[in-house]
VEXDREN-2710 file (C-alpha; in Angstrom, 1 decimal):
% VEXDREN-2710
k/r/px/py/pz
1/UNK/0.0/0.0/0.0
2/UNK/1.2/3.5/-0.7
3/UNK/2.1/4.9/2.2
4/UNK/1.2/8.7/1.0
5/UNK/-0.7/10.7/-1.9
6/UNK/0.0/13.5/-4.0
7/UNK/-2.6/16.7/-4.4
8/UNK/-2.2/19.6/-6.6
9/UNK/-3.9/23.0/-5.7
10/UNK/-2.9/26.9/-7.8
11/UNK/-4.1/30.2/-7.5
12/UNK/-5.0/31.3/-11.0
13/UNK/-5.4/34.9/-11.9
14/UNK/-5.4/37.1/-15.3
15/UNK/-1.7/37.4/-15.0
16/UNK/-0.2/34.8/-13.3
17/UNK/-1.0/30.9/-11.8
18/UNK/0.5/30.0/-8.2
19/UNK/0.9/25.9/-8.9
20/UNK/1.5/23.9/-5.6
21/UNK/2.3/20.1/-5.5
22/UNK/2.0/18.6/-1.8
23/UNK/2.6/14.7/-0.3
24/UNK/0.3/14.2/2.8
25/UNK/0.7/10.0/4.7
26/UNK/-2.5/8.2/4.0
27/UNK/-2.7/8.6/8.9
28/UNK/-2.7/12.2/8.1
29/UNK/-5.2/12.1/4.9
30/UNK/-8.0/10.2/7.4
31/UNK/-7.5/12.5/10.6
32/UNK/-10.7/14.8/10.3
33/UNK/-10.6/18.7/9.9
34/UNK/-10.3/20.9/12.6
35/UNK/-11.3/24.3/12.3
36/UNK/-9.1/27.7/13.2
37/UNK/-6.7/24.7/13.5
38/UNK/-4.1/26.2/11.4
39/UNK/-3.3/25.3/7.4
40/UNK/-4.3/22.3/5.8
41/UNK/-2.0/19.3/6.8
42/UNK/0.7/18.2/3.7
43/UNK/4.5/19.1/2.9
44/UNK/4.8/20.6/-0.3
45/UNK/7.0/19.0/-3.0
46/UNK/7.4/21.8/-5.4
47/UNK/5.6/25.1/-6.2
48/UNK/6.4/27.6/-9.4
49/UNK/4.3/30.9/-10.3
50/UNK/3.8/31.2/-14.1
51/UNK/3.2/34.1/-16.2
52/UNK/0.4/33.0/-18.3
53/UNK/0.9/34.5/-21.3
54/UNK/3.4/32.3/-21.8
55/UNK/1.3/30.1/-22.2
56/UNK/-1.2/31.2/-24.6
57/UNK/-3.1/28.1/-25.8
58/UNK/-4.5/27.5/-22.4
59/UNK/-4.0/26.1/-19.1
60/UNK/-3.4/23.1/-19.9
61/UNK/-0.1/23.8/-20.9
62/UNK/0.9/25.2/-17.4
63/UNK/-0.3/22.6/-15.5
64/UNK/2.0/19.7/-17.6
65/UNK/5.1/22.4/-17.1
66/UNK/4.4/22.3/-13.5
67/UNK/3.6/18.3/-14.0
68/UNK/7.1/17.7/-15.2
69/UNK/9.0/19.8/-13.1
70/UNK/7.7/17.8/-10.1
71/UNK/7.8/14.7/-11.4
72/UNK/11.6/15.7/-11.5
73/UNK/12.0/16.9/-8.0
74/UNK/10.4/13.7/-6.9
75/UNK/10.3/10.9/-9.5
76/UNK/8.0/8.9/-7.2
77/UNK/5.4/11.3/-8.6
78/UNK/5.5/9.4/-12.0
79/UNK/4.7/6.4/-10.0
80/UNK/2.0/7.5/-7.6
81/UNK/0.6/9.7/-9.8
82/UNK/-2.0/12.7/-8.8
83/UNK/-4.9/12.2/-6.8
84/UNK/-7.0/15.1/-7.1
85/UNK/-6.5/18.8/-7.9
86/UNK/-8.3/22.1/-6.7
87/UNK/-7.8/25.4/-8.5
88/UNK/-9.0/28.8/-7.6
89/UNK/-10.1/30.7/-10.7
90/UNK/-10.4/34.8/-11.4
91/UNK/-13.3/34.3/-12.8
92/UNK/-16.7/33.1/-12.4
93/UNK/-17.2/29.1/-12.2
94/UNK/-20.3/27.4/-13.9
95/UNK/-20.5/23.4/-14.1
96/UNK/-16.9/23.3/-13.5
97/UNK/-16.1/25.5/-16.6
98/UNK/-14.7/29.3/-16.2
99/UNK/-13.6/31.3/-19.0
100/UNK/-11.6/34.1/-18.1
101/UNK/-12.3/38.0/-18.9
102/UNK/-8.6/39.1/-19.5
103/UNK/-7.7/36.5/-21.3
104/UNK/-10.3/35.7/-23.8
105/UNK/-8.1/32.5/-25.5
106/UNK/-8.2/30.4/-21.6
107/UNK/-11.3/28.7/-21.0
108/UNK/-10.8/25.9/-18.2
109/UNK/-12.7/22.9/-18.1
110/UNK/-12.1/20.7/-14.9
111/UNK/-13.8/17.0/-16.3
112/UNK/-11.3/17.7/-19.8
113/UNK/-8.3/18.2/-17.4
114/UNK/-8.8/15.5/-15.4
115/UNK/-8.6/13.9/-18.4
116/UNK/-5.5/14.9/-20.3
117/UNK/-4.1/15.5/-16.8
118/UNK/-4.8/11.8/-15.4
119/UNK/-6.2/13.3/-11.9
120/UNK/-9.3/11.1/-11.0
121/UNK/-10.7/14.7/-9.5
122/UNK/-10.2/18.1/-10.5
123/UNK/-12.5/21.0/-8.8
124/UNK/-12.5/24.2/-10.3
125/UNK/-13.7/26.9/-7.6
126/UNK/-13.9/30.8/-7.6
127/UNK/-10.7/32.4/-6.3
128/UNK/-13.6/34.4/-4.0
129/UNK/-14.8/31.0/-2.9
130/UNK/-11.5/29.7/-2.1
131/UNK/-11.3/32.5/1.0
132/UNK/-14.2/31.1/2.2
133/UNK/-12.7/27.7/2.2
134/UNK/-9.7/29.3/3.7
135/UNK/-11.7/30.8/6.1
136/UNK/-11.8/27.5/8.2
137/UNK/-7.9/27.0/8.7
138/UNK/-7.6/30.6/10.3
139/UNK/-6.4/30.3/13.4
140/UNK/-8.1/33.4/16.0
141/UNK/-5.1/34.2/17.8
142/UNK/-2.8/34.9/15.0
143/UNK/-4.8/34.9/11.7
144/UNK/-7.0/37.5/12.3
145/UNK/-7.9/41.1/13.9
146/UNK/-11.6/41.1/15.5
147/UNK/-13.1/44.4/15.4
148/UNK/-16.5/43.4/17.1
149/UNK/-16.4/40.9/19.8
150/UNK/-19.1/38.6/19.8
151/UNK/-19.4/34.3/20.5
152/UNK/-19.6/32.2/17.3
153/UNK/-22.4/29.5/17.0
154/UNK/-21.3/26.3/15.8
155/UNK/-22.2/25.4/12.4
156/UNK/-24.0/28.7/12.1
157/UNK/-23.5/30.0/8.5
158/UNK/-20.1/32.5/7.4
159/UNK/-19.3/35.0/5.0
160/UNK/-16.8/37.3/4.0
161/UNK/-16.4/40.9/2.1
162/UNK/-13.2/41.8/0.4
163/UNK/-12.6/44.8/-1.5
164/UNK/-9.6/45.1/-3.9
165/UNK/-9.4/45.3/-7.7
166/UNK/-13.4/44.6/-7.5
167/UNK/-15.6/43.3/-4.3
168/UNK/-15.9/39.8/-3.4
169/UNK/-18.3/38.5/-1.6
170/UNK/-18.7/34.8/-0.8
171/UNK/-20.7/32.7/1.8
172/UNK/-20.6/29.2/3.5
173/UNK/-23.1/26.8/5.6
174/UNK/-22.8/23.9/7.1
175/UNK/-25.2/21.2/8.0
176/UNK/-26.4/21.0/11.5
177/UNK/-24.8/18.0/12.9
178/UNK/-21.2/17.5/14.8
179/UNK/-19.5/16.6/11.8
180/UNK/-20.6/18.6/9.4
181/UNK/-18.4/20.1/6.8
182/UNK/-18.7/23.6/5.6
183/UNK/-19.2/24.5/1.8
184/UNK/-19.0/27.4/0.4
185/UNK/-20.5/29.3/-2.2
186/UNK/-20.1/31.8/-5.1
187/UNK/-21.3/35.2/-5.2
188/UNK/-21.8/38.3/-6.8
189/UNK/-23.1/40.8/-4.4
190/UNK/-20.1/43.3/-5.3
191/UNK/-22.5/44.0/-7.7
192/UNK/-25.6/44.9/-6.5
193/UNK/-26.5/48.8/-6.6
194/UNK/-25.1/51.2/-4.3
195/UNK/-27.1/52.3/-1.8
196/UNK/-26.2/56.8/-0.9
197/UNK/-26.9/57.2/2.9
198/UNK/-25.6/61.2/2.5
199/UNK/-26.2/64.0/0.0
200/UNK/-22.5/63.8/-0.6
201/UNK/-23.1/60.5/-1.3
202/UNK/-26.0/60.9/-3.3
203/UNK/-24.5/63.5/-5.4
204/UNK/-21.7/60.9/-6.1
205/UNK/-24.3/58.7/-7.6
206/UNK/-25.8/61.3/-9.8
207/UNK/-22.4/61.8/-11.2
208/UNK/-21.3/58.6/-11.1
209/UNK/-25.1/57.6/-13.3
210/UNK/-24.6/60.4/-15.9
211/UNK/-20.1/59.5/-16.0
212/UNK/-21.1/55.7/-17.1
213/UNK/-24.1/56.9/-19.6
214/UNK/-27.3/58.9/-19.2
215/UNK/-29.2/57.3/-16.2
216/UNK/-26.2/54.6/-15.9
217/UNK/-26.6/51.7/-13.4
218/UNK/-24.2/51.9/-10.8
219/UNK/-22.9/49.2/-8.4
220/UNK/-21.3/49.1/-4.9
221/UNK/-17.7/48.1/-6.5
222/UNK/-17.9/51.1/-8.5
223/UNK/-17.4/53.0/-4.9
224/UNK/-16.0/49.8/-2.6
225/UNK/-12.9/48.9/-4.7
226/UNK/-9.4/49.7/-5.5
227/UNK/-10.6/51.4/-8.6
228/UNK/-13.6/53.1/-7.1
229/UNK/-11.5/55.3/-5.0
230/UNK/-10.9/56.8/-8.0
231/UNK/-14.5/57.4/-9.1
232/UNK/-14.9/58.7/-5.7
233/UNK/-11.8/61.5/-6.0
234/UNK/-12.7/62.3/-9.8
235/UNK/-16.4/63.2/-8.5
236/UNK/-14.8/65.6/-5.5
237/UNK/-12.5/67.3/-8.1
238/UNK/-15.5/68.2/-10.2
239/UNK/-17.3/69.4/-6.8
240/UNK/-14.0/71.1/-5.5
241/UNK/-11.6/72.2/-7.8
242/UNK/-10.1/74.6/-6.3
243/UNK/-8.8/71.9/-3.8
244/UNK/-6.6/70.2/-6.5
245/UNK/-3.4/69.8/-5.8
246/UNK/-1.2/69.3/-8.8
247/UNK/1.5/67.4/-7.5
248/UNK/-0.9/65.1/-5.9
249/UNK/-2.1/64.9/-9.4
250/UNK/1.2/64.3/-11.2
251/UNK/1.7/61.4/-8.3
252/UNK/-1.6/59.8/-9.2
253/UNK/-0.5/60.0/-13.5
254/UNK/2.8/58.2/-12.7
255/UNK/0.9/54.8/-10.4
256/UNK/-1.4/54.4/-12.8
257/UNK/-3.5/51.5/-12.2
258/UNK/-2.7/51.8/-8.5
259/UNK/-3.3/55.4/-8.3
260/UNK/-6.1/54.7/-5.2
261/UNK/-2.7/54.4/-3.2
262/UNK/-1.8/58.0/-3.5
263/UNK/-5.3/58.7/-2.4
264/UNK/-5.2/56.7/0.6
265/UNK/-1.8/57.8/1.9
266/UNK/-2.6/61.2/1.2
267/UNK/-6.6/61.3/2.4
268/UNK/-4.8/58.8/5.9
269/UNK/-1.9/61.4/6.3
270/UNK/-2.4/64.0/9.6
271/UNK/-3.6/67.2/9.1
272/UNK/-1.4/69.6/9.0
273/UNK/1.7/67.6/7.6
274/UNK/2.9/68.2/3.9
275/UNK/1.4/64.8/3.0
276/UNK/-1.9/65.5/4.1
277/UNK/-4.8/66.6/1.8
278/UNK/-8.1/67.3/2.4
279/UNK/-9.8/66.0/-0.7
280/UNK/-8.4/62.7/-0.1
281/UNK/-9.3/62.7/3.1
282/UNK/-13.1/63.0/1.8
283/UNK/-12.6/60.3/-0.3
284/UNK/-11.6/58.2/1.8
285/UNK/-13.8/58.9/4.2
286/UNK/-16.8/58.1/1.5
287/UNK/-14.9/54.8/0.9
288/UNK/-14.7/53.5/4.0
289/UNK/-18.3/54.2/5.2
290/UNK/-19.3/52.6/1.9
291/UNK/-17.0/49.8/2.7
292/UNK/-19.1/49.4/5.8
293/UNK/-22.6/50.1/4.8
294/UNK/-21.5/47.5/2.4
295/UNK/-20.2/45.0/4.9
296/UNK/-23.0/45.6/7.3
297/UNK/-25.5/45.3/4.4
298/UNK/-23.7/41.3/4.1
299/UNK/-24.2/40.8/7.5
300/UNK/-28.3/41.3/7.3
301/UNK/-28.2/39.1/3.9
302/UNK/-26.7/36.2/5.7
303/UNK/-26.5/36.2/9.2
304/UNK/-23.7/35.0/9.5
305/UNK/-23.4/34.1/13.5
306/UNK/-20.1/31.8/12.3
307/UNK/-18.1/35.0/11.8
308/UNK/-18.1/37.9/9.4
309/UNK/-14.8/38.1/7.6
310/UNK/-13.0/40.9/5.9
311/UNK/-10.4/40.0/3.3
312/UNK/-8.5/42.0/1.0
313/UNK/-5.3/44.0/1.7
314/UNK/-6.8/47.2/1.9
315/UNK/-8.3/46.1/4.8
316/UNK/-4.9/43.9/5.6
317/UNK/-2.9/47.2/5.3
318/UNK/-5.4/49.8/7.2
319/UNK/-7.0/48.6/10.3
320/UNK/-6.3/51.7/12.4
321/UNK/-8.6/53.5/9.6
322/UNK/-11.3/50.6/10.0
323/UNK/-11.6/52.0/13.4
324/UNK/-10.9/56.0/12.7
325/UNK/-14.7/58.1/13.1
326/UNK/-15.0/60.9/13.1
327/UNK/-18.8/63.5/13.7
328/UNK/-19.7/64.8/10.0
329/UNK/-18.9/68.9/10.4
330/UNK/-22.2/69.2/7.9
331/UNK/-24.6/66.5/8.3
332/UNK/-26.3/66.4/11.9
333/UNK/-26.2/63.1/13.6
334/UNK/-23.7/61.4/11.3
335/UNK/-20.4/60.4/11.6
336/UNK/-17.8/58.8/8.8
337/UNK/-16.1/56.0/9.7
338/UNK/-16.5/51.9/9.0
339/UNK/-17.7/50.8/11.9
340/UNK/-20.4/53.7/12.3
341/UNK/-21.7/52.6/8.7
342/UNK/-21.4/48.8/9.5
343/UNK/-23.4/49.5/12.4
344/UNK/-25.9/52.1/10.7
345/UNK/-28.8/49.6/9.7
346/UNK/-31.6/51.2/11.5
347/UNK/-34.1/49.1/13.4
348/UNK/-32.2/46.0/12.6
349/UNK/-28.7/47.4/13.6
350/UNK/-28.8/45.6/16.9
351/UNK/-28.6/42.4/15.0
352/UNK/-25.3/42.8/13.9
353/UNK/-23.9/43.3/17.6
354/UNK/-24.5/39.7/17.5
355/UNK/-21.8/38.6/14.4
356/UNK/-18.5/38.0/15.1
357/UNK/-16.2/40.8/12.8
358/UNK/-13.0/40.1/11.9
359/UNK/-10.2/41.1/9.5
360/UNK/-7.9/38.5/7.9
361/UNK/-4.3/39.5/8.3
362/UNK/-3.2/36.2/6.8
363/UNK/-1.5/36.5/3.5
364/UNK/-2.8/32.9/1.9
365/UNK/-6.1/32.3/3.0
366/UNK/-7.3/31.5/-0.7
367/UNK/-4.6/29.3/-1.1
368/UNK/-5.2/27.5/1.8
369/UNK/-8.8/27.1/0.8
370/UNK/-8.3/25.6/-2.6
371/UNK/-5.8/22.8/-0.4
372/UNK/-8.4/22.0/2.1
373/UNK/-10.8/21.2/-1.0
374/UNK/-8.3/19.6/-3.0
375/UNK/-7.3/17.0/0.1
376/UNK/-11.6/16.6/0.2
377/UNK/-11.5/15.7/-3.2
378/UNK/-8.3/13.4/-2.4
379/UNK/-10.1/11.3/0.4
380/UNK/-13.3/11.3/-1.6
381/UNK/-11.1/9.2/-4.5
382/UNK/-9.6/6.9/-2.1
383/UNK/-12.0/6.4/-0.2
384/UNK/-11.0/7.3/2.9
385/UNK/-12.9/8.3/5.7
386/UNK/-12.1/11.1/8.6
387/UNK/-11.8/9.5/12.0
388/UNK/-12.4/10.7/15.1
389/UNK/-15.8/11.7/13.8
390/UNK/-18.8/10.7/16.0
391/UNK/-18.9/8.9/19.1
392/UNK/-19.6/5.5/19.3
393/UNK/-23.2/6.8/20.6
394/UNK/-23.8/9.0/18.5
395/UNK/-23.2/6.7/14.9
396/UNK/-25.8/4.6/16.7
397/UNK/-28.4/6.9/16.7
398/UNK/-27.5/8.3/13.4
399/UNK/-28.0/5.1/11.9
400/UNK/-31.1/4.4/13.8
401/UNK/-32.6/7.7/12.7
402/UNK/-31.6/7.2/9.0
403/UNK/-32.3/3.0/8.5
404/UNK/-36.7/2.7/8.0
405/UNK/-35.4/-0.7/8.7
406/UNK/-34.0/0.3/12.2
407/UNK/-36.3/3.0/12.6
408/UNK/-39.6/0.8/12.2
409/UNK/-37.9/-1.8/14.7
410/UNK/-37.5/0.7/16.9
411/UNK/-40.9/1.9/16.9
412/UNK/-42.1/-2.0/17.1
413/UNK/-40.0/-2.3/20.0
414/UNK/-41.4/1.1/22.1
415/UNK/-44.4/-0.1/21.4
416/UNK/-44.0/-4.1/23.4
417/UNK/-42.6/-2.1/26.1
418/UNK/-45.4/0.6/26.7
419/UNK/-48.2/-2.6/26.2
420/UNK/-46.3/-4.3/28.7
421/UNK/-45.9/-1.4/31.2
422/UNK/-50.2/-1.0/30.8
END
């Protein structure tokens, strides 16, 4: 008998695929799952990031790169072979199929790769999904920064927010039992409508409806995203320009694509240094209440009494601004900040005291998802079955409560005893 298996997990994005090959004993493969207990168990044998337009026919052609090199950092590879694969996709996932927006030519297929790769199971998953996944491996006392303090129920349902170059959202239940496992789902509430709770706000919207076409649609990630800082600062310049600063300006031009960095440094700077400005300072303080109208706004869809996760560096990299309010100067009884907006749900805001908040600070919670899915798909191929599960006890009465046969005996048996207690 082998005495270990080989699983293959990546991290695929527009520009680049994170390929990991890990080993894990067959004793480790059947001990069951703990949660916040850390990552996934398995060494790894070999990991490569790929640029993929070098690979321009697909895929495919990555993975058997990555396939070859490990087969020669460990030849028993060749021998042993693959046992099942996860990968985390950019893109939206259908039937195990995603085709990916930057890069028209890739569209993945997991049932063809386990094919041409000879993996008996390849899973293809949203790179969103795979933090929620990733989620259970976090461990409390070093993987994460609580920002509201509340008591998780077991097996109650979790979700988490991220904002970045868009906003994520994705969202995991479990069944109600001991040993239920928690699966989580896709989703694309980044782009439902944003929701103005100010007349700054709403005057954002109107500009924002008449910059992306007369009466233009506009969603959250237009505001709650990397980019949407930017929406936010070119709205303010048109409000107040006479508050431009040109070098400011000239910074933003050179970042390009990352120009929402300028604006946070500057808008996070303290007043009255040389680095501080006042318009980014507005917009920042429009993101980060939308951030948490946002966030909050999850928190009613899903009630998610598991935890509430926030993912995303922006959050990673700014936690004493999650916390910064401060009283609106102009609008009575309001005050800017995350929290304040998270909080701001009106007769239902209590609810929310209730949901554990928390911040990832880890740096590979997606990838760690995709390898606690790819080791499920593992033990589903070879058959192998946690232990430790349920008690002795309690497999009784789960079989009694799931065999008619069992059940009906049962009954037949309550019955004599009740006639012959008469």
């Amino acid at each position: 008998m082998v005495a270990h298996e080989y699983f293959m997990c990546a991290d695929v994005g527009g520009t680049n695929s994170r390929m990991q090959l890990f080993k894990i004993s067959r004793s480790d493969l059947s001990k069951p799952e703990v949660r916040g207990g850390g990552k996934p168990p398995g060494d790894i044998v070999h990991e490569h990031k790929y640029q993929n337009q070098d690979y321009p026919t697909g895929f495919d052609m990555v993975c058997y790169q990555f396939l070859k090199e490990c087969k020669e950092v460990d030849p028993a590879v060749e021998t042993c072979g693959v046992g099942a694969a996860c990968f985390a996709m950019a893109g939206p996932v259908h039937n195990n199929t995603v085709e990916f927006t930057n890069r028209k030519e890739w569209v993945v297929n997991g049932e063809e790769l386990q094919t041409a790769l000879k993996i008996p199971s390849v899973r293809l998953i949203n790179d969103f999904v795979a933090n929620g996944y990733g989620i259970l491996t976090l461990d409390p006392k070093t993987d994460v920064h609580t920002l509201v303090e509340a008591g998780a129920t077991p097996n109650a349902p979790i979700a988490c927010v991220g904002a970045g170059t868009g906003l994520g959202m994705t969202y995991a239940t479990c069944p109600p039992n001991p040993d239920g496992e928690y699966d989580a789902y896709a989703s694309e509430g980044g782009h439902t409508e944003f929701s103005p709770r100010t007349t700054l706000e709403i005057e954002l919207l109107e500009f924002l409806k008449k910059d992306f076409g007369e009466n233009a649609r506009v969603s959250a990630e237009r505001i709650v995203s990397g980019k949407g800082m930017m929406n936010v600062y070119r709205f303010l310049k048109t409000k107040w320009p006479n508050k431009v600063r040109q070098d400011i300006e000239d910074e933003m031009k050179k970042l390009g694509d990352d120009a929402g960095f300028a604006i946070a440094t500057h808008g996070h700077a303290k007043p009255g240094t040389p680095e501080y400005d006042q318009l980014c300072q507005t917009c920042m303080e429009i993101f980060w209440s939308a951030y948490g109208c946002e966030v909050g706004s999850a928190g009613l869809k899903w009630l998610p009494y598991g935890g509430l996760y926030i993912a995303g560096g922006i959050a990673q990299k700014n936690l004493d601004q999650m916390k910064f309010v401060r009283p609106s100067k102009k609008t009575p009884n309001l005050t800017w900040g995350f929290l304040p907006a998270y909080r701001d749900k009106g007769r239902v805001g209590g609810v929310l005291d209730r949901v554990p908040l928390h911040v990832i600070t880890a740096g590979d919670v997606g990838q760690r998802g995709a390898q606690l899915v790819a080791l499920r798909g593992l033990r589903m191929v070879k058959g192998i079955k946690m232990s430790g599960g349920k008690s002795k006890k309690q497999s009784i009465m789960s079989k009694f409560l799931t065999s008619p046969a069992l059940y009906a005996a049962g009954v037949v048996a309550l019955a004599a005893f009740l006639r012959g207690k008469k």
